[in-house]
N, C-alpha and C positions, 0 to 999 in steps of 0.2 A: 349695317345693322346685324348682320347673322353673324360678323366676326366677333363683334361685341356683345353678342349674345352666348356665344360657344366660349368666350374668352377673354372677359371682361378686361381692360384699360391695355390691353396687348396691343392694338394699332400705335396704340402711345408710347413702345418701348422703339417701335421700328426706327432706322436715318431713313427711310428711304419712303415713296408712296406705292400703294397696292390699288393697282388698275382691276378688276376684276370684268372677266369674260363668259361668258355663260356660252357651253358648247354642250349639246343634245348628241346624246347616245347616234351613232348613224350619220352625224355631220362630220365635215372635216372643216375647220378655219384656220386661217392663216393669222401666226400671233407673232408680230418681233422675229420675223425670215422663217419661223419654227411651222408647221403643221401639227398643229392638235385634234385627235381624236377622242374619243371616250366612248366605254360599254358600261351597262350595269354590273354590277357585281352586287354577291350576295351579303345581304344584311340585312338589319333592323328597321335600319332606313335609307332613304335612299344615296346610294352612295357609286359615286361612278370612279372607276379605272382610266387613267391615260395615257395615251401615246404621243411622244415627241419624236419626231422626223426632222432632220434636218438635210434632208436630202440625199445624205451618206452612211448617217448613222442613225437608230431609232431605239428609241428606251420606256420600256414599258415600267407603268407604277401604280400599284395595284388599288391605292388608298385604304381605305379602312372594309374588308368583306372576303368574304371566300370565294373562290373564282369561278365563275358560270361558263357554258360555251360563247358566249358573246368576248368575253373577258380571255380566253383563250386566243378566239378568232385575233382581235386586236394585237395579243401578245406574239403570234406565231410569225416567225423570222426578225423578233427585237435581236437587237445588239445585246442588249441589259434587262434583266428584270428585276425589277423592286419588290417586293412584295411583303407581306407584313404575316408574320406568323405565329398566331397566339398563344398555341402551345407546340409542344413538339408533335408527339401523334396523336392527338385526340381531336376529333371534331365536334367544335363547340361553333352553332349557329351563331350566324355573321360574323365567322372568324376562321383565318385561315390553320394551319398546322404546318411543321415543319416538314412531315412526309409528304402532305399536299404539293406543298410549294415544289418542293422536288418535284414530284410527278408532274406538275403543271407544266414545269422549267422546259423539262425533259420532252412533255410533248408540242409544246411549243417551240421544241429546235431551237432554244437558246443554250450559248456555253458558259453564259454568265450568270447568277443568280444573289442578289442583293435579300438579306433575310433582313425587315426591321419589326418592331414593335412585339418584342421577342423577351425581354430582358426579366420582367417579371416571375414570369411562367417558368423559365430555364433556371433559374439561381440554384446554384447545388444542382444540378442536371449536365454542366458541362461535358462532361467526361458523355453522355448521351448526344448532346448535339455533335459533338467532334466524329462520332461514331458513325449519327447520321451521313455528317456532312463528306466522311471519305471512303463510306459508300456510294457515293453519288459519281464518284471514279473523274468521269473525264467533262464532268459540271464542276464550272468553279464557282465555288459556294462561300459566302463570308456573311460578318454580319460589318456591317457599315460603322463605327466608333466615332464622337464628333470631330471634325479638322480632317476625315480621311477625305481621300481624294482617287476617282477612278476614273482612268482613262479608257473610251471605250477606239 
């Protein structure tokens, strides 16, 4: 009901079926061999961050919000971060920034840094995210394009 409400006839485009799991901030469950966690992150509404462990590798994804220390805590020694950045460096409530993300990347000790939900905000700005992005020196920073593929 809340996919069809966020998304009207979109279950109907899917081949495949969507099992849906409900996992509270502070639990860990096991999904399909994987470990899922999740923290709050900052927004509007409520909106939770997760963690995928696979026992060797783990990849943090921020979903829709700016990042708390809960959302930190979760992300500290990911493999990957995902994260979603609304604008470059401005902070706009329940939404992240692209200097955010850095700093968050950064002190969460990850060397990988996934920027999404970015595209809007940037247009005419590239020449500013690139600027950002190698500044960030020995973070490697990209923005995800569809069909890409990362191996962590």
């Amino acid at each position: 009901q809340a996919l069809e409400l966020a998304f009207p006839g979109f279950e109907q485009k899917l081949n495949y079926p969507i099992q849906f799991q409900e996992i509270e901030p502070e639990q860990a469950r096991p999904v399909l061999g994987l470990q899922w966690q999740t923290a709050a992150n900052h927004h509007s509404q409520r909106s939770l961050a997760a963690k995928i462990d696979d026992g060797e590798r783990k990849i943090f994804y921020s979903g829709d919000g700016r990042p708390t220390e809960e959302t930190l805590a979760l992300a500290h020694g990911c493999d990957l971060i995902i994260h979603e950045a609304f604008h470059l460096e401005e902070e706009t409530a329940g939404h992240g920034s692209v200097r955010g993300c850095l700093h968050f990347a950064r002190r969460a000790g990850v060397a990988h840094l996934g920027l999404v939900h970015l595209e809007r905000h940037t247009r005419g700005r590239r020449h500013e995210l690139e600027r950002m992005v190698a500044e960030a020196a020995a973070l490697n920073v990209f923005v995800p394009q569809p069909g890409d593929e990362f191996h962590v």
